[in-house]
C-alpha positions as CSV (number, residue, x, y, z in Angstrom):
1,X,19.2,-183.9,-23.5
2,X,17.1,-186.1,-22.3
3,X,15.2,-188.9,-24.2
4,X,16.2,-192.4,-25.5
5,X,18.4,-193.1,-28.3
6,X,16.0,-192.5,-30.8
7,X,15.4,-188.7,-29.6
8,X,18.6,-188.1,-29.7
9,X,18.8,-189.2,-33.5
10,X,16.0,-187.3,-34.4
11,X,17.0,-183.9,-32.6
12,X,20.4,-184.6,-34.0
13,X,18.7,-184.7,-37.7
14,X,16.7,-181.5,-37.5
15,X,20.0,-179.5,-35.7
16,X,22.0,-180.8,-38.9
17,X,20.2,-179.4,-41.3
18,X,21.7,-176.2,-40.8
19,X,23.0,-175.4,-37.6
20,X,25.3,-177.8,-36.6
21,X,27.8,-175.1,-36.5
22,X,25.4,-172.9,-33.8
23,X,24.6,-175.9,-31.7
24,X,26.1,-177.8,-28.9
25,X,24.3,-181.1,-27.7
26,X,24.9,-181.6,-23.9
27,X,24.0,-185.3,-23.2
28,X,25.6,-188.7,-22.2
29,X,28.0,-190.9,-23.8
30,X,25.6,-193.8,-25.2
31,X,23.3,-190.3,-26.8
32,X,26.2,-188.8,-27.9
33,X,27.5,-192.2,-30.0
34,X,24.1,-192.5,-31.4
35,X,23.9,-188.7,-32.6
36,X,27.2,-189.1,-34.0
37,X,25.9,-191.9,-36.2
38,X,23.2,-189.2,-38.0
39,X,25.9,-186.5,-38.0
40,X,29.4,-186.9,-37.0
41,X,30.3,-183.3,-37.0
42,X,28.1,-182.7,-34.3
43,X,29.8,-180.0,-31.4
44,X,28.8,-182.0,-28.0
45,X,29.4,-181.8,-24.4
46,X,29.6,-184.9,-22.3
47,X,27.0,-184.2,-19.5
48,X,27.0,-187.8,-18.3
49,X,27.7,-190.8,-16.3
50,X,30.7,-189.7,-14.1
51,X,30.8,-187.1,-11.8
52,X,31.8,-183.6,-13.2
53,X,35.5,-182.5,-12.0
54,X,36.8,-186.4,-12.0
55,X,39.2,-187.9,-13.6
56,X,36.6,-190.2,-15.0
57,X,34.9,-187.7,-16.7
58,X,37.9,-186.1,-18.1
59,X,39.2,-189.6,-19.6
60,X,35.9,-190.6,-20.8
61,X,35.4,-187.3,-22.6
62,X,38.8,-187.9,-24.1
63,X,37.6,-191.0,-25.4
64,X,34.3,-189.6,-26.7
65,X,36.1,-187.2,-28.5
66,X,33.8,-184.2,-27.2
67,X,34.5,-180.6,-28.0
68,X,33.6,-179.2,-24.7
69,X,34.0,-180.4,-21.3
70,X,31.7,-179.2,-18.6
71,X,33.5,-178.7,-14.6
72,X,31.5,-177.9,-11.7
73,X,32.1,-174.9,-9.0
74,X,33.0,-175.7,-5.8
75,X,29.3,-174.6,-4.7
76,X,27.6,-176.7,-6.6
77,X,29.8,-179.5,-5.7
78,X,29.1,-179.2,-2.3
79,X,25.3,-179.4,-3.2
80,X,25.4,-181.8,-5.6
81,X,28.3,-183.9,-5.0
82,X,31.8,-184.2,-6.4
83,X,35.3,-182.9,-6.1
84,X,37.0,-179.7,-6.9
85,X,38.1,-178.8,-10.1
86,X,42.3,-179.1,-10.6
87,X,44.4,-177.6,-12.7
88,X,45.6,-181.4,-13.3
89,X,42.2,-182.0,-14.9
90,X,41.9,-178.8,-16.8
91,X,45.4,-179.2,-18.1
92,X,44.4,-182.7,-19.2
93,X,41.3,-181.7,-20.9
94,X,43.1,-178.6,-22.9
95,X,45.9,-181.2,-24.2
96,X,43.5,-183.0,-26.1
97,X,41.7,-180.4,-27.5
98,X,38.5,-180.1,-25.6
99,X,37.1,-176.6,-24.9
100,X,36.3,-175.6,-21.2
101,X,32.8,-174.5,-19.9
102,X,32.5,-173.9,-16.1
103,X,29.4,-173.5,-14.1
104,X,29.5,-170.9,-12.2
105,X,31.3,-168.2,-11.1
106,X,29.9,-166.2,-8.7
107,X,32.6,-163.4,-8.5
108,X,35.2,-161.3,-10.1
109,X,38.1,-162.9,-8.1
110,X,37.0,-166.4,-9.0
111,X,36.1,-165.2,-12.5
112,X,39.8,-164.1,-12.7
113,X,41.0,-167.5,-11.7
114,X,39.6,-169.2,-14.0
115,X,40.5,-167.7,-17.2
116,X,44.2,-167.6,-15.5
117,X,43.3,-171.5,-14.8
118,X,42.4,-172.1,-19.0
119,X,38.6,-172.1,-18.8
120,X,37.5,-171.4,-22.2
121,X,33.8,-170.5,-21.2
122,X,32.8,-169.3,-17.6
123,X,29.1,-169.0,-16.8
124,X,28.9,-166.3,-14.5
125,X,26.0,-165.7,-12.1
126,X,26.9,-162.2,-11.2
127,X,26.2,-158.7,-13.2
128,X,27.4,-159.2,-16.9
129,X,29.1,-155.9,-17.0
130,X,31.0,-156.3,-14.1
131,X,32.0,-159.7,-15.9
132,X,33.0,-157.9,-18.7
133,X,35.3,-155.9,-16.8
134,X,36.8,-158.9,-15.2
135,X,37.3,-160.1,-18.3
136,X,38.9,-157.3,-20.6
137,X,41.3,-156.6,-17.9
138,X,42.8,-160.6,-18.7
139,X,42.7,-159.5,-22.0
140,X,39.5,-161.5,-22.8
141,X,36.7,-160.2,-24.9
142,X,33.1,-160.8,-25.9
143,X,32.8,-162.8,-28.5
144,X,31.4,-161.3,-31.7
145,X,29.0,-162.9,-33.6
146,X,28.9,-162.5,-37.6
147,X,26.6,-163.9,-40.3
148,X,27.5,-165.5,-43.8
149,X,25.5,-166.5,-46.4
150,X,24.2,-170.2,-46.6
151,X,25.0,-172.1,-49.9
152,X,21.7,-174.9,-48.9
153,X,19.5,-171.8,-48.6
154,X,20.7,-168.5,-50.0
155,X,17.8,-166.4,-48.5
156,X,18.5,-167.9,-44.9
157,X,21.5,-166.2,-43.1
158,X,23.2,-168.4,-40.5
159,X,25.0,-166.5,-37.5
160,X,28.7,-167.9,-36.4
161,X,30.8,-166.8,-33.3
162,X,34.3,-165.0,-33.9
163,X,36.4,-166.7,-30.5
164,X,39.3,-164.9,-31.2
165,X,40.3,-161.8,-29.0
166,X,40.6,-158.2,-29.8
C-alpha cells in the first residue's frame, strides 16, 4: 500500500469493519505500526525496506510480528535485485510462526520444490490446472472457501478460507 501514515489508518479502519479476517495488508514497517494502532488484529505482509530473500527482511518481519512473509524467485531477483531464497531463511521464518508466500513459480518442478521447501503460498505463473496437479500429487489441496453468518450484520455473509488439506 502505498500512501502516508494516515492512509494507511484509514484503509486499515474501513478493512476492520468486517473483513479483517479476508484481508491481508502488504506494506512497510512504519504503515504497518500505524495500522496496527487502529486494529491490531490486522493479517499483514511486510513488503518493505529490506530486500526480499535477506536475512534482514526475515529478522525485521520477526520483529514486526507479520503473518506472512513474502520471498522472491530467482527471476525476479535477477531483475530486480537481491539474493536467492534459502532454506536457512525459510526455516527461520516458519519457526516463528510467519506464513510463506512466494512470487513466482514458473513451473511444475520448481512448484514442487517449494512446497517440499515449506512455502505456504506459491504464486504460480503457469496453467492453474497443471498447478493443481503439481500440487495434489504433494498432497496439497485448493483451499476451500466457506461462509458463516456475521453477528455485526446478520443479513451480510462473510466468506473464510478452510487451509487445511484433504
Amino acid at each position: 500500500m502505498a500512501g502516508d501514515l494516515e492512509m494507511a489508518q484509514e484503509v486499515t479502519r474501513v478493512i476492520c469493519r468486517n473483513r479483517q479476517h479476508q484481508v491481508v495488508l502488504g506494506t512497510t514497517p512504519d504503515r504497518i505500526k500505524a495500522a496496527r494502532e487502529v486494529c491490531p488484529e490486522i493479517q499483514t505482509v511486510q513488503l518493505g525496506n529490506n530486500c526480499p530473500n535477506s536475512l534482514d527482511h526475515v529478522n525485521e518481519s520477526i520483529e514486526l510480528k507479520t503473518d506472512f512473509l513474502r520471498f522472491w524467485s530467482e527471476r525476479n531477483t535477477k531483475l530486480l535485485g537481491g539474493n536467492p531464497m534459502t532454506q536457512e531463511l525459510i526455516d527461520k521464518s516458519k519457526d516463528a510462526g510467519i506464513k510463506l508466500l512466494y512470487c513466482e513459480a514458473s513451473n511444475s518442478a520448481e512448484l514442487s520444490r517449494l512446497l517440499e521447501m515449506g512455502i505456504d503460498f506459491p504464486i504460480v505463473d503457469f496453467a492453474l490446472t497443471e498447478a493443481i496437479k503439481t500440487c495434489k500429487k504433494q498432497g496439497h489441496y485448493p483451499v476451500t472457501p466457506f461462509c458463516e453468518e456475521h453477528t455485526c450484520c446478520p443479513n451480510h455473509r462473510g466468506c473464510k478460507i478452510n487451509m487445511k488439506n484433504k
